[in-house]
N, CA and C of each residue as an Amber inpcrd file, in Angstrom:
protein
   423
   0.8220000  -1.1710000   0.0000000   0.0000000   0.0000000   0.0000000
   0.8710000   1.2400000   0.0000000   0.6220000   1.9500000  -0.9650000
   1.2810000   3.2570000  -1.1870000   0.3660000   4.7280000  -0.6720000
   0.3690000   4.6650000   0.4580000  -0.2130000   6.2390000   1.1780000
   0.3710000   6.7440000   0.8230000  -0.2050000   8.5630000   0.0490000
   0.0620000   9.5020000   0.1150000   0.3890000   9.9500000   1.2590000
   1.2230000  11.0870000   2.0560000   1.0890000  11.8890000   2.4620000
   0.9030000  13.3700000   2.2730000  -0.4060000  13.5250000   3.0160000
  -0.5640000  15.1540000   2.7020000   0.1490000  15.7620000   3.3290000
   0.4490000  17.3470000   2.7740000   1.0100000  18.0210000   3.8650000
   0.1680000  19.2990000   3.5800000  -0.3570000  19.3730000   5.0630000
  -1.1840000  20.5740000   5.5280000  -1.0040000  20.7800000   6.8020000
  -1.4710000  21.8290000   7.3040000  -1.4070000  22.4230000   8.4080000
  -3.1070000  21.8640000   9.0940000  -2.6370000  21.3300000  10.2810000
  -3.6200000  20.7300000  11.2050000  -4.4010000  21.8290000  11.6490000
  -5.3790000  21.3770000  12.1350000  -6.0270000  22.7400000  13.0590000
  -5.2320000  23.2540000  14.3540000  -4.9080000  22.4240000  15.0840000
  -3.5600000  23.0350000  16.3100000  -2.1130000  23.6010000  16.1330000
  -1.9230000  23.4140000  14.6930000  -0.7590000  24.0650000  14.1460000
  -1.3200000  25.4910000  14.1600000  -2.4740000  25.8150000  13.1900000
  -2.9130000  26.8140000  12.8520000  -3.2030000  27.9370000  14.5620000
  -4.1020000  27.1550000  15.3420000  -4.1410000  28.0480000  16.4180000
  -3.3230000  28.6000000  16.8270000  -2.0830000  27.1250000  17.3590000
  -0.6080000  27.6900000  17.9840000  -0.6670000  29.2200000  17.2330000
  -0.2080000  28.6980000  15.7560000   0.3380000  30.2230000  15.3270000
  -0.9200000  31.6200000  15.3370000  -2.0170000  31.0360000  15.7180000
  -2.8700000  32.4280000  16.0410000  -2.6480000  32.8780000  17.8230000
  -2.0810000  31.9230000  18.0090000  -2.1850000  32.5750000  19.2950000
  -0.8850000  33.6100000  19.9560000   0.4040000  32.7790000  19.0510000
   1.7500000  33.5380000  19.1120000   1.3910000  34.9000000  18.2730000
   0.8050000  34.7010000  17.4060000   0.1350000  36.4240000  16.4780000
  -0.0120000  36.9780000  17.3720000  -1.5560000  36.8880000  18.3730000
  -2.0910000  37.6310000  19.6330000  -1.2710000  38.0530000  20.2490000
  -0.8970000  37.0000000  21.1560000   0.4490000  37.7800000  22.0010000
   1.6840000  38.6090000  21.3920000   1.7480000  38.3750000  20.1260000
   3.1690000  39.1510000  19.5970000   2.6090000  40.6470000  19.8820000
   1.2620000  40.6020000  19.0810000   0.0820000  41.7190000  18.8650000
  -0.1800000  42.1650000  20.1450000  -0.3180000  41.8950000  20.7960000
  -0.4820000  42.0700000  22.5090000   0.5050000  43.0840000  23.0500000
   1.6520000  43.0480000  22.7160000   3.2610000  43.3490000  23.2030000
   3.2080000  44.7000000  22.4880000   3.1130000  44.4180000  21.5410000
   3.8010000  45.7270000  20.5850000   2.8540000  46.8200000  19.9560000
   1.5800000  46.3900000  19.8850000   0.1220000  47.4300000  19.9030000
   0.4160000  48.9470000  21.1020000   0.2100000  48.3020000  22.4970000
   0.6360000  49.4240000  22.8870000   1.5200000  50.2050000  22.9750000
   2.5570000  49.4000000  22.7420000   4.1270000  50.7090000  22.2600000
   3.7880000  51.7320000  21.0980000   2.7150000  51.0480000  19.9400000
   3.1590000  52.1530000  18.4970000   1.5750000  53.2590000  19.0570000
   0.2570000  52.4670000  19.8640000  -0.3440000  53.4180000  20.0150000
  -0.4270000  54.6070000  20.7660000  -0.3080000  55.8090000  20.0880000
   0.0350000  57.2230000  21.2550000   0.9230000  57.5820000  20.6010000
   2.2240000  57.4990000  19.7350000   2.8280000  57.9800000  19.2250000
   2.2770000  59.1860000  18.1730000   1.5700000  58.8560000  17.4580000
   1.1060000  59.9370000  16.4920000   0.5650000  61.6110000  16.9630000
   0.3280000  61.1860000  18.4610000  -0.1030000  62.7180000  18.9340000
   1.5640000  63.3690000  19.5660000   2.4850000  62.5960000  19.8470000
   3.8690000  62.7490000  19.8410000   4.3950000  63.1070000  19.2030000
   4.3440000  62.2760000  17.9310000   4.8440000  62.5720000  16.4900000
   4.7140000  64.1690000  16.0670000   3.4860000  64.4250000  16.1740000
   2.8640000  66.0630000  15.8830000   3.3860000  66.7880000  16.5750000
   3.5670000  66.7890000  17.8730000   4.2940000  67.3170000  18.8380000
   5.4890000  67.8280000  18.6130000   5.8990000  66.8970000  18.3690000
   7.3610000  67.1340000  18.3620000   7.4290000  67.7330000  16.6120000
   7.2700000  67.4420000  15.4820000   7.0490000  68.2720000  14.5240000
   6.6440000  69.4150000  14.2820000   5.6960000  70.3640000  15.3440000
   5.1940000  71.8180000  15.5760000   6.2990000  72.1160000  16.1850000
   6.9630000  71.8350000  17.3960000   8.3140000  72.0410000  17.7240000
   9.4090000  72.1550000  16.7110000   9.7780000  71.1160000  15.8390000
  10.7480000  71.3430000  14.4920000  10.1460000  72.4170000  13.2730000
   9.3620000  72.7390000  13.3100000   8.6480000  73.7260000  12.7030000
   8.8090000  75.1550000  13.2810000   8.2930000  75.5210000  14.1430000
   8.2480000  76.4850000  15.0080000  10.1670000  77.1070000  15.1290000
  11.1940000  76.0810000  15.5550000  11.8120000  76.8250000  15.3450000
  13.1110000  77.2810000  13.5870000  12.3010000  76.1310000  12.9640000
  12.4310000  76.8560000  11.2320000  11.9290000  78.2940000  11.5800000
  10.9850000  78.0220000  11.5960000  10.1640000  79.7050000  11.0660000
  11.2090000  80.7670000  12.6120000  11.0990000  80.3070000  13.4120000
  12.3210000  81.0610000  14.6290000  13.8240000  81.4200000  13.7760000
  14.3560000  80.2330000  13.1970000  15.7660000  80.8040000  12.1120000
  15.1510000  81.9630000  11.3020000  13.6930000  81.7290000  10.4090000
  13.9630000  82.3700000   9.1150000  13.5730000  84.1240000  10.3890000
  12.7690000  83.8570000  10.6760000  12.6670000  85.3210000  11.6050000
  14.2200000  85.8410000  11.8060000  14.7660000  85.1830000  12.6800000
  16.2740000  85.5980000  12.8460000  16.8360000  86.1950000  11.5660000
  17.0170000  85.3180000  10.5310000  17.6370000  85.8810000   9.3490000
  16.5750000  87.3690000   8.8370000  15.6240000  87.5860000   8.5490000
  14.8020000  88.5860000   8.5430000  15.6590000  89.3840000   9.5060000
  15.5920000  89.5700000  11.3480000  15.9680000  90.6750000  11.7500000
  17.5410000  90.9010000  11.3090000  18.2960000  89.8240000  10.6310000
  19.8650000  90.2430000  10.7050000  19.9200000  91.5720000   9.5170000
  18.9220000  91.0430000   8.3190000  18.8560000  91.6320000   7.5090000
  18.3530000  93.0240000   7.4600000  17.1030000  93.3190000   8.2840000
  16.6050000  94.6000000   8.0290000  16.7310000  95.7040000   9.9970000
  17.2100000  94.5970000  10.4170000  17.1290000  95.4070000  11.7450000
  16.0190000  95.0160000  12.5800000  15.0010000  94.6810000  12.4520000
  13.7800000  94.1890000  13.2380000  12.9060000  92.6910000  13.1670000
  12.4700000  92.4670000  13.8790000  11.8910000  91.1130000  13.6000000
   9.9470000  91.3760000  12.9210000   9.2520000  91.1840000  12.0840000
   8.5590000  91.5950000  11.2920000   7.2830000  92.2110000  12.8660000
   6.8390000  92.9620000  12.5730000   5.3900000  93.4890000  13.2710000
   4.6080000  91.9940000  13.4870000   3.0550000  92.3000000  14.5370000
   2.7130000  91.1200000  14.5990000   1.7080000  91.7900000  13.2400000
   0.9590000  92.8370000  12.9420000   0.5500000  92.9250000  12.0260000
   1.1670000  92.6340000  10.4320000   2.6690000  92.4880000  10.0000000
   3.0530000  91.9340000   9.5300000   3.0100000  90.5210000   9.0040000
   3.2910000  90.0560000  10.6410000   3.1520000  88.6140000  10.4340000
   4.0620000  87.4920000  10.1270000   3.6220000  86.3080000  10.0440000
   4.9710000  85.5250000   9.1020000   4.7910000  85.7170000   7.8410000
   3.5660000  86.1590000   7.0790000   3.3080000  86.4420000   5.7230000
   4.8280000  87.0170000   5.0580000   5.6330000  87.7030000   6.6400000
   7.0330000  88.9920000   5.8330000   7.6930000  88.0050000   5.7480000
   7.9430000  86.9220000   5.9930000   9.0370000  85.4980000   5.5150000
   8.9540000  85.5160000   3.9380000   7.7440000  85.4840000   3.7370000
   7.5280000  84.7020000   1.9070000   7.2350000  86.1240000   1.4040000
   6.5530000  86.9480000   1.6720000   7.1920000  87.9880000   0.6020000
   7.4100000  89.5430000   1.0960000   8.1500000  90.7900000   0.9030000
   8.5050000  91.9300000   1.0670000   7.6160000  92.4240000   1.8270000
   7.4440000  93.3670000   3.1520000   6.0400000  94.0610000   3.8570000
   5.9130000  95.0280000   3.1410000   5.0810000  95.4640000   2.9920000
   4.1680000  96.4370000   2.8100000   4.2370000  97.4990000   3.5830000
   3.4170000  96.9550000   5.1930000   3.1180000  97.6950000   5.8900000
   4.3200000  98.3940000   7.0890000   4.5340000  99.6460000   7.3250000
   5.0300000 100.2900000   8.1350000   5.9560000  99.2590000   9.3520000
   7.1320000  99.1300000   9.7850000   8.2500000  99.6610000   9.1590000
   8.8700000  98.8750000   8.0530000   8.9900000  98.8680000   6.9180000
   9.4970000  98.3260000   5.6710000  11.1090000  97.8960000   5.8090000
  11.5820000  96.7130000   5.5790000  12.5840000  96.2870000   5.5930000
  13.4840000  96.9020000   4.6920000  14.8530000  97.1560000   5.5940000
  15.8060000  97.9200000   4.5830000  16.6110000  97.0680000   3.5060000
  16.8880000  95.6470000   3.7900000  17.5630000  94.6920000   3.2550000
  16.9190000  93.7150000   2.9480000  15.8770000  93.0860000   2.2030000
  15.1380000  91.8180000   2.3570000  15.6450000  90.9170000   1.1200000
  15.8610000  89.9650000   1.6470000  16.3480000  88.8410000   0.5400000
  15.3880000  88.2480000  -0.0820000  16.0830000  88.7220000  -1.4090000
  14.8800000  87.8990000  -2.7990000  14.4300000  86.7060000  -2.8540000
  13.1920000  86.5250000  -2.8660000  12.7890000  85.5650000  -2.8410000
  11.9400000  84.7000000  -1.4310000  12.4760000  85.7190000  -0.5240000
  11.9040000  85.7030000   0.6830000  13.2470000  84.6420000   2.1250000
  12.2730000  84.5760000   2.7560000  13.1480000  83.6650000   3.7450000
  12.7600000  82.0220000   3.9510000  11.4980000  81.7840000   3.3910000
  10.9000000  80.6210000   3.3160000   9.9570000  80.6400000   2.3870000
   9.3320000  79.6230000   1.8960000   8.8980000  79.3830000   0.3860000
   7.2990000  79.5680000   1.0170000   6.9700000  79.0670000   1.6550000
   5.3010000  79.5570000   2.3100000   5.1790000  79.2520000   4.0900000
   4.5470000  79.5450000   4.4240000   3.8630000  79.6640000   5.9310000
   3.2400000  78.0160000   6.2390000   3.9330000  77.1830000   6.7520000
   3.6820000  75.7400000   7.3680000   2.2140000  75.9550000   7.8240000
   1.3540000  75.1960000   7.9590000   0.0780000  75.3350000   9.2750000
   0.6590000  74.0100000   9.9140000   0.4650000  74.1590000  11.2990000
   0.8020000  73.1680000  12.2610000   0.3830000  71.6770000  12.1900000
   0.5110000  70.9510000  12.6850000   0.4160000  69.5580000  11.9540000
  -1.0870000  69.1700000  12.5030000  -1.8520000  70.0600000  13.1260000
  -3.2930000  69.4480000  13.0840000  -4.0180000  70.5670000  12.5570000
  -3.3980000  71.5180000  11.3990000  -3.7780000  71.8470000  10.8570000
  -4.6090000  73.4980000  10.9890000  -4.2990000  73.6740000  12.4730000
  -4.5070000  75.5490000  12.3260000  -3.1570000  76.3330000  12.2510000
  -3.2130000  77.5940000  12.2390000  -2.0450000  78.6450000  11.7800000
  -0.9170000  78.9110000  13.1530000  -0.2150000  79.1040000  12.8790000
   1.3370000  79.2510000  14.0060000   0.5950000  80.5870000  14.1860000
   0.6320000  80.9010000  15.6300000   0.4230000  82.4680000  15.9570000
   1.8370000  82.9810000  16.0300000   1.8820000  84.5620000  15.5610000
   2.7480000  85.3050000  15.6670000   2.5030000  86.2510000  16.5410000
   3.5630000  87.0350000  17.5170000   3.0780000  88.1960000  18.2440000
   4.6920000  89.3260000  18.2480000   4.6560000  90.3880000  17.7240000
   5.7960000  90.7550000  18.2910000   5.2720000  92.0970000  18.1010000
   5.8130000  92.8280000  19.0940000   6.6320000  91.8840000  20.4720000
   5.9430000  91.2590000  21.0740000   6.8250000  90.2480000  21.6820000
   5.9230000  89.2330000  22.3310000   5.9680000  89.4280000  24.0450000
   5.2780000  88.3700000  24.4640000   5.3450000  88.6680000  26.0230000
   6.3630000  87.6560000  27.0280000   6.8420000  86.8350000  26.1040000
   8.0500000  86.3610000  26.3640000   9.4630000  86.2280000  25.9910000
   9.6060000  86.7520000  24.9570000  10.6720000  86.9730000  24.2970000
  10.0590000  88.6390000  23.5280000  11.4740000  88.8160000  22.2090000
  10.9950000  89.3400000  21.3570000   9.6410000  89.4730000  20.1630000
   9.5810000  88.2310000  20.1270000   8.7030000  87.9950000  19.6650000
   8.1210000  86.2600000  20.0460000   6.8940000  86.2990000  20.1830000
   5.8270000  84.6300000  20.5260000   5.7640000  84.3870000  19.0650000
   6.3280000  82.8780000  19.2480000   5.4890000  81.7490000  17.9710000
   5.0200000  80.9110000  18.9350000   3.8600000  80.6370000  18.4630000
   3.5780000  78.9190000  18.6650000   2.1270000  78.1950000  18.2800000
   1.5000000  77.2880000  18.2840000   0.3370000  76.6090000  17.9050000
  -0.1020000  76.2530000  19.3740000  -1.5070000  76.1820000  18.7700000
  -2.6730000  75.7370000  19.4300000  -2.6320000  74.2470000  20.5260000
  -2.0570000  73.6580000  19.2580000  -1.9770000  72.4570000  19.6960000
  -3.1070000  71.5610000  19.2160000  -3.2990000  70.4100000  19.5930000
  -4.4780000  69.6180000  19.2290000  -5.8680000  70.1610000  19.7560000
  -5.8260000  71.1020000  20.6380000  -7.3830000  71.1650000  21.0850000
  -7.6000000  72.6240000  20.2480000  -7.1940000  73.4190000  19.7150000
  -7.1460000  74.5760000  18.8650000  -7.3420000  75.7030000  19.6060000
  -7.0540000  75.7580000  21.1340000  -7.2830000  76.7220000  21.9420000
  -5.9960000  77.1260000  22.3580000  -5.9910000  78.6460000  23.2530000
  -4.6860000  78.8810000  23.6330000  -5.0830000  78.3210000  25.4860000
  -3.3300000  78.2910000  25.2370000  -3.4150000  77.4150000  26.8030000
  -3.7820000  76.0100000  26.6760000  -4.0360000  75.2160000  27.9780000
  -4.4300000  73.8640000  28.2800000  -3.1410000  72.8220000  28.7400000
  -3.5590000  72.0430000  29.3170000  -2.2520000  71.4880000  30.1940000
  -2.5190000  69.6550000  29.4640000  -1.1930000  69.3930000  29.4430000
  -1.1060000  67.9580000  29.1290000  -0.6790000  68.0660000  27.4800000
  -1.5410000  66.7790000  26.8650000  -1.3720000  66.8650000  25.6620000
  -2.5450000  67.8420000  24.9150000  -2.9760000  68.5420000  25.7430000
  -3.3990000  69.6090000  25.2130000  -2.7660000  70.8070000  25.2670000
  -1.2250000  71.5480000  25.8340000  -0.7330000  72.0820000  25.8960000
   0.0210000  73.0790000  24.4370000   0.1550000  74.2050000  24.5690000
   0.0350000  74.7480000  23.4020000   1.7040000  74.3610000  23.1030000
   2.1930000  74.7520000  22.0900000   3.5730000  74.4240000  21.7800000
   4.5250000  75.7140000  21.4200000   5.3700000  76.2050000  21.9800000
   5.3890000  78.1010000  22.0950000   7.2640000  77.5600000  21.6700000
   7.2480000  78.5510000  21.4700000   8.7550000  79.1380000  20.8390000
   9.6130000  79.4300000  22.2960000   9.2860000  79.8950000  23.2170000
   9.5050000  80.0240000  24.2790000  10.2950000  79.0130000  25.5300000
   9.6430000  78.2840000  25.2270000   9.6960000  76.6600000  25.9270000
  10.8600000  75.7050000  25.4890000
């Protein structure tokens, strides 16, 4: 008698390996979940102080750091408005104005009330202020 043998995977093969899945899945689920509100975090931070250099380069150039009525708008192109830069580099200091990674606008203030001038975002809850991971993300800090 010549039996074949099949080769397949039993049903207790198959569990075993659903169950080592679970637990692998078990382990490492909560490490990657929570990162993404981190992730943002820390990217409004790497953001915030880009636009902090290109400001800098702006005041080396004209003497002042732009009005808050100005704005960061004076990064990407020449002001307009009162006091007008004496030196501004063509083309600007940055190619456009970032919005923060959940998506509202970097506030500008200058002068500011902690430095020369305040940058910073909202943060995830889109308000100013709030403690935790609702905490705003400031140039300051």
């Amino acid at each position: 008698m010549n039996r074949r043998r099949r080769s397949a995977f039993t049903l207790v093969e198959v569990l075993v390996v659903v169950v080592i899945i679970g637990l692998l899945a078990g382990l490492v689920v909560p490490r990657v979940v929570g990162r993404g509100e981190e992730a943002k975090r820390t990217a409004a931070q790497v953001q915030i102080r880009q636009l902090g250099q290109a400001l800098d380069l702006f005041k080396l150039d004209s003497g002042f750091y732009p009005t808050t009525d100005q704005g960061l708008e004076a990064l990407v192109s020449k002001p307009t408005l009162p006091p007008e830069p004496r030196n501004y580099r063509d083309g600007g200091y940055i190619q456009k104005i970032p919005v923060d990674p959940w998506g509202g606008p970097y506030v500008y203030r200058a002068p500011g009330d902690h430095d020369e001038y305040d940058l910073f975002s909202y943060g995830p809850d889109g308000d100013e202020g709030g403690d935790g991971a609702n905490a705003d993300i400031t140039s300051w800090d």
